[in-house]
C-alpha positions as CSV (number, residue, x, y, z in Angstrom):
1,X,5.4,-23.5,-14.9
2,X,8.9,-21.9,-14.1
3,X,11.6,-21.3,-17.2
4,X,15.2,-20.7,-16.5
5,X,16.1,-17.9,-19.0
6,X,18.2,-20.6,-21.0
7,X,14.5,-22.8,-21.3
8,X,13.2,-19.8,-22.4
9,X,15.6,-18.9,-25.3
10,X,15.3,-22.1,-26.3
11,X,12.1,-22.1,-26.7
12,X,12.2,-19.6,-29.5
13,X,13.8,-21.4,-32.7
14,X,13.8,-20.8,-36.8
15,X,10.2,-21.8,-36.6
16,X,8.9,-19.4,-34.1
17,X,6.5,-16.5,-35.3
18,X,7.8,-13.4,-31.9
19,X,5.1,-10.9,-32.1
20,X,5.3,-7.7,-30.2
21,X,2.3,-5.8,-29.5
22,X,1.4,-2.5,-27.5
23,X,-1.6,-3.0,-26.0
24,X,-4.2,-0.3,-25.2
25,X,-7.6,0.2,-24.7
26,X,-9.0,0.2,-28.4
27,X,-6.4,-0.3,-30.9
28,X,-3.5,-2.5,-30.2
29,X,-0.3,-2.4,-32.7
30,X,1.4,-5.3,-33.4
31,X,4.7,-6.5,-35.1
32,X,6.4,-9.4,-36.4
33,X,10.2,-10.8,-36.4
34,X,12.2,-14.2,-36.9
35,X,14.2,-15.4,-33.9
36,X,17.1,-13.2,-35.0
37,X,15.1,-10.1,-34.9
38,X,14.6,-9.9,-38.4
39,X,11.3,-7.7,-38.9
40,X,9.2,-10.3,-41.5
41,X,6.1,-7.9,-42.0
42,X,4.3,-4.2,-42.1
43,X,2.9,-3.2,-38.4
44,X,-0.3,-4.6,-37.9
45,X,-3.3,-2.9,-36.0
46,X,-6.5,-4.3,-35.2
47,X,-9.4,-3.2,-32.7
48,X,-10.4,-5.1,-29.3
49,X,-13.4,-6.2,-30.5
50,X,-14.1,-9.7,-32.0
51,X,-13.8,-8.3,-35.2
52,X,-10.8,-7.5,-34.3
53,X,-9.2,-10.0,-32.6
54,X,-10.5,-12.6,-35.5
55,X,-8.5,-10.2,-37.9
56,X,-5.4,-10.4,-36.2
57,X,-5.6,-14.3,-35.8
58,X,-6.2,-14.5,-39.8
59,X,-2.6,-12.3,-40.2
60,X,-1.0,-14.4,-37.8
61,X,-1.9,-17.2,-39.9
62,X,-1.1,-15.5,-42.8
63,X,2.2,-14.5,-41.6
64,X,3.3,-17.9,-40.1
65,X,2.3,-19.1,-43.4
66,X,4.4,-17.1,-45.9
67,X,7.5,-17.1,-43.6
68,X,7.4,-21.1,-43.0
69,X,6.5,-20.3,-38.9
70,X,4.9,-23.4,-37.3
71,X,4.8,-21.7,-33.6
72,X,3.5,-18.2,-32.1
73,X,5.4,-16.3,-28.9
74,X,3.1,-13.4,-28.8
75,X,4.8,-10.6,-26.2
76,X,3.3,-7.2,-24.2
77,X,3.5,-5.6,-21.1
78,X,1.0,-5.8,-18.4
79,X,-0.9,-2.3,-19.1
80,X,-3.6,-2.8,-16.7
81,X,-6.9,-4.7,-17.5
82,X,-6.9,-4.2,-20.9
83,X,-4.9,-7.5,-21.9
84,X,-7.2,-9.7,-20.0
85,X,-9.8,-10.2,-23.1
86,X,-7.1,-10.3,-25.9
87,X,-5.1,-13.4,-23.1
88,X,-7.9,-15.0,-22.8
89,X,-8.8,-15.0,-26.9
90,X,-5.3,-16.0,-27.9
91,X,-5.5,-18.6,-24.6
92,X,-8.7,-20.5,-26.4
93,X,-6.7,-20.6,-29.4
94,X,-3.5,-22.4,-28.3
95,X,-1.3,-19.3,-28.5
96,X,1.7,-19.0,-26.4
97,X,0.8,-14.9,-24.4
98,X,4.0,-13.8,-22.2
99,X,5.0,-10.9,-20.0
100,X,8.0,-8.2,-20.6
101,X,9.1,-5.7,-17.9
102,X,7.7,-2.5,-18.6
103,X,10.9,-1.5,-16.7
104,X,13.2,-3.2,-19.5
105,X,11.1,-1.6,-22.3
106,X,11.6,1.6,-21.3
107,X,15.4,1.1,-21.3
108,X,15.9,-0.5,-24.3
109,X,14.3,1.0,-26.7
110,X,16.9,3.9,-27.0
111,X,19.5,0.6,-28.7
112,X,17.9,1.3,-32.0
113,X,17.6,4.6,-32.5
114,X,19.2,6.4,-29.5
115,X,16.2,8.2,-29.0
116,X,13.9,7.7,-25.7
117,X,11.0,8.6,-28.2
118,X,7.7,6.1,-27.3
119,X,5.0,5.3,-29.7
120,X,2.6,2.5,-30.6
121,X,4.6,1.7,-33.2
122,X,8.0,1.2,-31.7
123,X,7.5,-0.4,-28.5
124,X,6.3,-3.6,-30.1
125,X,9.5,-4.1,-31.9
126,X,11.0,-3.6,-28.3
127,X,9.1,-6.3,-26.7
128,X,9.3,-8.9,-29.4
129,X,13.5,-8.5,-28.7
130,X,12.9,-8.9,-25.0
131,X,11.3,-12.0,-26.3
132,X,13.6,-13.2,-28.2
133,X,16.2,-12.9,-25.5
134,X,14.2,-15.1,-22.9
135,X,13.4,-11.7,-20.8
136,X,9.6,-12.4,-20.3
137,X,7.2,-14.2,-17.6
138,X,4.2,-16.4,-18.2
139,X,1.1,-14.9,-16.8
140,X,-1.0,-17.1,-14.4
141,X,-4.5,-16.7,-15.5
142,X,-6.6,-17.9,-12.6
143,X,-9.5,-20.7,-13.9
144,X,-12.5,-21.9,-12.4
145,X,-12.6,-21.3,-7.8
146,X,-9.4,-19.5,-8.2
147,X,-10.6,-16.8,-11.1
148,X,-14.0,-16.6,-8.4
149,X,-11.9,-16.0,-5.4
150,X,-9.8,-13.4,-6.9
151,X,-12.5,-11.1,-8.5
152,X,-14.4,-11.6,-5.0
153,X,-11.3,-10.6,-3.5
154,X,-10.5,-7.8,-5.4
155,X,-14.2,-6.5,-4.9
156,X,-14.0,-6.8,-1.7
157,X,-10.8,-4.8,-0.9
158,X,-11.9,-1.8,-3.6
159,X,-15.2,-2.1,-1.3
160,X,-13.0,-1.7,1.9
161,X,-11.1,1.1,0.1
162,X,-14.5,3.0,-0.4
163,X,-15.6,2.5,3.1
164,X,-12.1,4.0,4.8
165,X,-12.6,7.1,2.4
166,X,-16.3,7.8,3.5
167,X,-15.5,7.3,7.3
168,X,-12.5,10.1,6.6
169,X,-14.9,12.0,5.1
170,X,-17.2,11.8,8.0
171,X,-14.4,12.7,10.2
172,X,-14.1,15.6,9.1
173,X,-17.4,16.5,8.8
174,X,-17.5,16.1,12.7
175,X,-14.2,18.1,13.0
176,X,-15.9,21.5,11.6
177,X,-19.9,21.0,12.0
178,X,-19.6,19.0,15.4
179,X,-16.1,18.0,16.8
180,X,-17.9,17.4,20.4
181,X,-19.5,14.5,19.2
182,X,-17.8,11.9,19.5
183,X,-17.5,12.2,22.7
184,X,-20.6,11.4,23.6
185,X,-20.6,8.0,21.5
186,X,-17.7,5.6,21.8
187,X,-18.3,5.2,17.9
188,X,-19.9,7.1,16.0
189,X,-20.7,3.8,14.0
190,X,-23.0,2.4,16.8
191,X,-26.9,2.0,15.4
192,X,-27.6,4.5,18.6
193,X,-25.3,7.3,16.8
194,X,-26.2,6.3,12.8
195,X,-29.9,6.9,14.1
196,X,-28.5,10.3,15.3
197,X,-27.1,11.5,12.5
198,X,-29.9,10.3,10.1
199,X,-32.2,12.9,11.9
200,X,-30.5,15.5,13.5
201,X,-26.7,15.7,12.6
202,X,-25.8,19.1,13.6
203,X,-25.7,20.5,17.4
204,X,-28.9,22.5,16.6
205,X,-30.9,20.2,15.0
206,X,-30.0,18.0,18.4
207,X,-31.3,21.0,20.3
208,X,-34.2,21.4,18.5
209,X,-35.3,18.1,18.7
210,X,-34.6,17.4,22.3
211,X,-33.3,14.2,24.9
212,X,-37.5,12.8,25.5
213,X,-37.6,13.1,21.0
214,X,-34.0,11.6,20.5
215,X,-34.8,8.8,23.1
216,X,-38.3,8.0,21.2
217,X,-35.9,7.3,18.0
218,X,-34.3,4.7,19.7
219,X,-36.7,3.2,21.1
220,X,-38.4,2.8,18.2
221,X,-35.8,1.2,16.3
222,X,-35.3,-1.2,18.9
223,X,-31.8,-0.1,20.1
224,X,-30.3,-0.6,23.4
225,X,-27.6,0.1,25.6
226,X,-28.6,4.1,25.8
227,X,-31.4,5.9,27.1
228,X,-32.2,9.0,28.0
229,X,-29.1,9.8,29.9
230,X,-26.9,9.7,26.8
231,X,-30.0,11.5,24.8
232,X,-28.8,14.5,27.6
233,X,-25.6,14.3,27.5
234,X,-25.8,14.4,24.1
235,X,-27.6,18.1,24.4
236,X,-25.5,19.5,26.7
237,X,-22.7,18.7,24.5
238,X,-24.4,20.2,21.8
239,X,-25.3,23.6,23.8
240,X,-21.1,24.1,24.3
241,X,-20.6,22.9,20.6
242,X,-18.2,25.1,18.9
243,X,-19.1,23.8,15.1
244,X,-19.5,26.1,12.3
245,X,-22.8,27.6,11.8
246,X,-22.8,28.5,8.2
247,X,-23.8,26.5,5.3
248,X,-25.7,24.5,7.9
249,X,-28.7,23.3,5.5
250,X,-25.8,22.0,2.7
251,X,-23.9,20.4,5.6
252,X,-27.2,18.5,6.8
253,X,-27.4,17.1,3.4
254,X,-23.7,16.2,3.2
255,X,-24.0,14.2,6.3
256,X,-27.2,12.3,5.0
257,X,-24.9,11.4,1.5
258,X,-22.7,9.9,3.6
259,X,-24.3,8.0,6.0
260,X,-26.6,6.5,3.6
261,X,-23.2,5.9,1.0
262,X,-21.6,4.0,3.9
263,X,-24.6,2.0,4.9
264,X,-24.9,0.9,1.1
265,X,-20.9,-0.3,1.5
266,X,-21.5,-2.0,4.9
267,X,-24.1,-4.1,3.3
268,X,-22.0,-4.8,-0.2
269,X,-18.7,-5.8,2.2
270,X,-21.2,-8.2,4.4
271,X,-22.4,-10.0,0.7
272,X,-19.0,-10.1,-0.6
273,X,-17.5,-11.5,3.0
274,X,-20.7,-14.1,2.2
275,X,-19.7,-15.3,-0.8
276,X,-15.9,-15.2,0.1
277,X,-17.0,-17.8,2.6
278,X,-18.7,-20.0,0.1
279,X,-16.2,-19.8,-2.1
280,X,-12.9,-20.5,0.1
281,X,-14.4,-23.8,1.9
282,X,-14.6,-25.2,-1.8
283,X,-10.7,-25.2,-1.7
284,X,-9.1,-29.2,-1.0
285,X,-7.6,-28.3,2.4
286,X,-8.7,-24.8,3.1
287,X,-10.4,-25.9,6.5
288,X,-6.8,-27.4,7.9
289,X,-5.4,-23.1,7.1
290,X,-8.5,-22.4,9.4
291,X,-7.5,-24.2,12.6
292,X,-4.3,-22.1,13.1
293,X,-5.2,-19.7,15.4
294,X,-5.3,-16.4,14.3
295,X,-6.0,-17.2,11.0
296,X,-9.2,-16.1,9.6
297,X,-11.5,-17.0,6.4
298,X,-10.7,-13.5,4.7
299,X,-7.3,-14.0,5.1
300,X,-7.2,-17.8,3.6
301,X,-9.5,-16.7,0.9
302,X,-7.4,-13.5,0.3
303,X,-4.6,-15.5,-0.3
304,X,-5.9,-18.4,-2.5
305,X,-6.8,-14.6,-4.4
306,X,-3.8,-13.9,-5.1
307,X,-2.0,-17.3,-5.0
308,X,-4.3,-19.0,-7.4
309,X,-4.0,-22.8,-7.4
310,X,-0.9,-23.5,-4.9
311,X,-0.7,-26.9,-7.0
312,X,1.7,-24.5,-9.9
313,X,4.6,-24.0,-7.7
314,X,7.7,-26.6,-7.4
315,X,8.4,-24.8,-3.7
316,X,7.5,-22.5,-1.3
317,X,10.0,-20.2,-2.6
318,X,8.4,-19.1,-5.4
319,X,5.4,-18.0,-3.7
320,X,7.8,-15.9,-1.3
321,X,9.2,-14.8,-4.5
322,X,5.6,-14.0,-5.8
323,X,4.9,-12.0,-2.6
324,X,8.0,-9.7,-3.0
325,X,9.5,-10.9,-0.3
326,X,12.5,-12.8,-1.7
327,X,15.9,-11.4,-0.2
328,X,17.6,-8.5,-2.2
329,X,21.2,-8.8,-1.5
330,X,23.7,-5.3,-2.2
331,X,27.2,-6.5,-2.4
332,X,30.0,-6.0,-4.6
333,X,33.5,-6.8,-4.1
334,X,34.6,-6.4,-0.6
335,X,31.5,-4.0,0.1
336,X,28.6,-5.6,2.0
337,X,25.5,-3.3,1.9
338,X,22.1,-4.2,3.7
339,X,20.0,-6.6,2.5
340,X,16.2,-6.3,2.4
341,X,13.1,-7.7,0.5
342,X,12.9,-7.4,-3.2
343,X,9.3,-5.8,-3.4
344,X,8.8,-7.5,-6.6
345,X,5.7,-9.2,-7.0
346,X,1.9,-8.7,-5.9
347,X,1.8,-6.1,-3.6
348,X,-1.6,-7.2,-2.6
349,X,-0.4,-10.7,-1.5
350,X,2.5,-9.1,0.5
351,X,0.4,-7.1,2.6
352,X,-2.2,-9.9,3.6
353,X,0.6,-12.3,4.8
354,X,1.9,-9.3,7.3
355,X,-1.5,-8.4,8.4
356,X,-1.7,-12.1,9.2
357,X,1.4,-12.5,10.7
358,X,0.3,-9.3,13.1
359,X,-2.6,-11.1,13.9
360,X,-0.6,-14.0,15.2
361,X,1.9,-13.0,16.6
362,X,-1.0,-11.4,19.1
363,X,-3.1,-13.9,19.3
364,X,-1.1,-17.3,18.3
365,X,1.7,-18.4,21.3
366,X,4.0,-20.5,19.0
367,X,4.4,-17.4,16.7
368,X,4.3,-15.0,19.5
369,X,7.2,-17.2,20.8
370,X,9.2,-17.1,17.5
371,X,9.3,-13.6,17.4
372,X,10.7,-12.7,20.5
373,X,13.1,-15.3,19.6
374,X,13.6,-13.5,16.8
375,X,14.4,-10.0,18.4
376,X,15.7,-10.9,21.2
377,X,18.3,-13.9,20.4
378,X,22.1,-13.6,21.3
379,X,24.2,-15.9,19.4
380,X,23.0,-14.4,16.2
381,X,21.8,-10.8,15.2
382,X,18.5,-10.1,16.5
383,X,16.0,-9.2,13.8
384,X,14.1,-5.6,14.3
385,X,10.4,-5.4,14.6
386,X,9.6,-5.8,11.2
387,X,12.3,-7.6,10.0
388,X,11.0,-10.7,12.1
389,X,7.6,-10.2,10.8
390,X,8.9,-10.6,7.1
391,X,11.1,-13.6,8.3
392,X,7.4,-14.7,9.9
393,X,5.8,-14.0,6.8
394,X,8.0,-16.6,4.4
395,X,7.3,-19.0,7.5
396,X,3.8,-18.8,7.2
397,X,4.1,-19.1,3.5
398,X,5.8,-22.6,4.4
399,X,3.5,-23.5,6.4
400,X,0.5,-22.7,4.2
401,X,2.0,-24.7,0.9
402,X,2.7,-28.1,3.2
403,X,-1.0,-28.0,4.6
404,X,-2.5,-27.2,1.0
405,X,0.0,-29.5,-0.8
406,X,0.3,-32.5,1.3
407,X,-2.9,-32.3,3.1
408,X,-1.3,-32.4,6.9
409,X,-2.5,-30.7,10.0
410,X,-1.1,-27.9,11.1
411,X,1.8,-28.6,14.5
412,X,2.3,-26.3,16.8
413,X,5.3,-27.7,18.1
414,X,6.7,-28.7,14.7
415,X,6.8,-25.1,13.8
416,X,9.0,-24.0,17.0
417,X,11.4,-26.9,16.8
418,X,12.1,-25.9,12.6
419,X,14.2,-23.1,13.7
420,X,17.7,-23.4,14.0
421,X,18.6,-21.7,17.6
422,X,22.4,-21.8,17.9
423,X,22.4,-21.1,21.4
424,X,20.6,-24.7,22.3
425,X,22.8,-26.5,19.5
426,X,25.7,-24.9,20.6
């Protein structure tokens, strides 16, 4: 649920316990004030264990008890994972667990003491008077398919990670032991070439080995498409090859480390994709996102990742605001600077819609439409390149809450006539 910052305020009364605590990834520190800021106890410290986290329930308790506190805002900033235990204990105990800015921590903690000093003792007081002020956010903890699709998601993209860094590793492997070779394979990660460099990576071992032993290998594992005229090639490539020649037996090995490394990711990206599958089908009206051309099951289960249940948001709006991609106006008095996207928000859900929208605009017509309309139109300013994608983006972001939300199918032509062209109106 969404708070205006007056709902928020108001929220904190003379019966409201505002805890501060600096979270980290052992001991956390914690702190306790009235509404007015008024500090009613000693810091608190307590371990992130169960132990732990049962101790600082009991002073909580304590505390609320001996200052006449019948309700709990407990405050931190996001530092990482190590919050998601602690918001998930104080979540099966009916305890209110918000957000500050780490951005407005930093500058205000200098109001008390003038100092821009940090310590786990100080910034809790800090946060608890963000608190108090209304300057936090509610976290959305993900439950159930939502939580699933999210790990899943974020497995898969640290897996995807992984598997660009070992392929620029191999590159440049090739760039000083063999740079010739890729030339003779259209990609080196065809099953002809990973049987290649399994057995003889460098342009000697190739030579060594010969076209009638390199052929045999493929033949034996089945693999078509080449023959004995690329097993040549391959040879006479490796005869003019002007790799380096030391260190050979170390580079050998390297090349097996990394081949067999990014045979292990293919096969852990392939599971994960798997269960991605399973998992986004489960969503109520997942299979409607699917019939828009262009849009594939990573991307719908990408974004139910990082979305969560679409049922939380009042509009479309606040999931644009969510992606970062809210407008940032600069303007003050008579001076009109540009405006762009706020960049606020997950970064991860901001880059899926414009891979999306890339994919569509190449392979969808009524989106390839709308953005030459978009750069090209006359009676208004034409967008640039990637302006109209972001203006694409919050339209796809439309479109996705409507299908999930009111369980319609997805209309071409109701998408094209939505946008406002002055030039037919006119």
């Amino acid at each position: 649920m969404n708070f205006t910052q007056n709902e928020k305020i108001s929220q904190v009364t003379n019966e409201t316990l505002v805890v501060g605590i600096d979270i980290s990834s052992e001991i956390h520190y914690v702190r306790a004030f009235d509404w007015r800021g008024i500090e009613l106890t000693q810091t608190f410290k307590f371990e992130s264990t169960s132990y732990g986290f049962k101790q600082m329930l009991e002073w909580l308790e304590e505390t609320c008890k001996s200052n006449n506190k019948t309700k709990i805002i407990i405050g931190a900033e996001p530092t990482g994972h190590y919050w998601f235990t602690l918001a998930e204990y104080l979540k099966e105990n009916n305890i209110k667990f918000v957000f500050v800015n780490p951005m407005h921590v930093k500058r205000t903690k200098e109001l008390d003491d003038n100092h821009p000093s940090k310590n786990d003792r100080k910034d809790p007081k800090v946060i608890a008077k963000l608190v108090t002020e209304g300057r936090y956010l509610i976290p959305y903890i993900p439950e159930d398919i939502y939580a699933e699709l999210r790990v899943a998601n974020e497995s898969r993209m640290r897996i995807t990670s992984e598997i660009v860094a070992i392929k620029n590793r191999i590159q440049r492997w090739f760039a000083i032991y063999f740079p010739e070779y890729t030339r003779v394979f259209g990609s080196w990660e065809c099953d002809s070439s990973i049987e290649v460099l399994r057995n003889c990576p460098l342009p000697a071992d190739v030579m060594s080995l010969g076209a009638e032993a390199i052929n045999q290998l493929w033949r034996e594992k089945k693999i078509r498409a080449v023959g004995i005229k690329r097993a040549k090639a391959l040879i006479e490539t490796a005869k003019t090859s002007v790799g380096v020649k030391n260190g050979t037996n170390a580079a050998r090995f390297e090349m097996s480390m990394l081949i067999e490394d990014y045979l292990i990711k293919k096969e852990q990206e392939a599971r994960i994709i798997e269960i991605l599958e399973t998992l986004c089908i489960q969503v109520p009206n997942s299979e409607k996102l699917l019939s828009i051309k262009g849009i594939g099951i990573l991307t719908v289960a990408s974004f139910f990742g990082e979305v969560g249940d679409i049922r939380r948001f009042n509009s479309s709006k606040q999931i644009q605001k969510l992606a970062g991609l809210a407008i940032a106006n600069n303007e003050s008095g008579k001076h009109r600077g540009k405006a762009g996207i706020s960049k606020r928000g997950r970064k991860l859900l901001r880059c899926i819609l414009f891979q999306a929208i890339t994919s569509l605009v190449l392979h969808s017509p009524e989106f390839r439409y709308l953005h030459h309309y978009y750069t090209t139109r006359i009676n208004n300013n034409p967008l640039k390149g990637k302006q109209s994608k972001v203006a694409l983006c919050c339209k796809l972001i439309r479109v996705f809450y409507a299908i999930l939300t009111k369980g319609v199918e997805y209309d071409s032509e109701k998408l094209i006539s939505d946008i406002v062209r002055p030039e037919i109106t006119a």
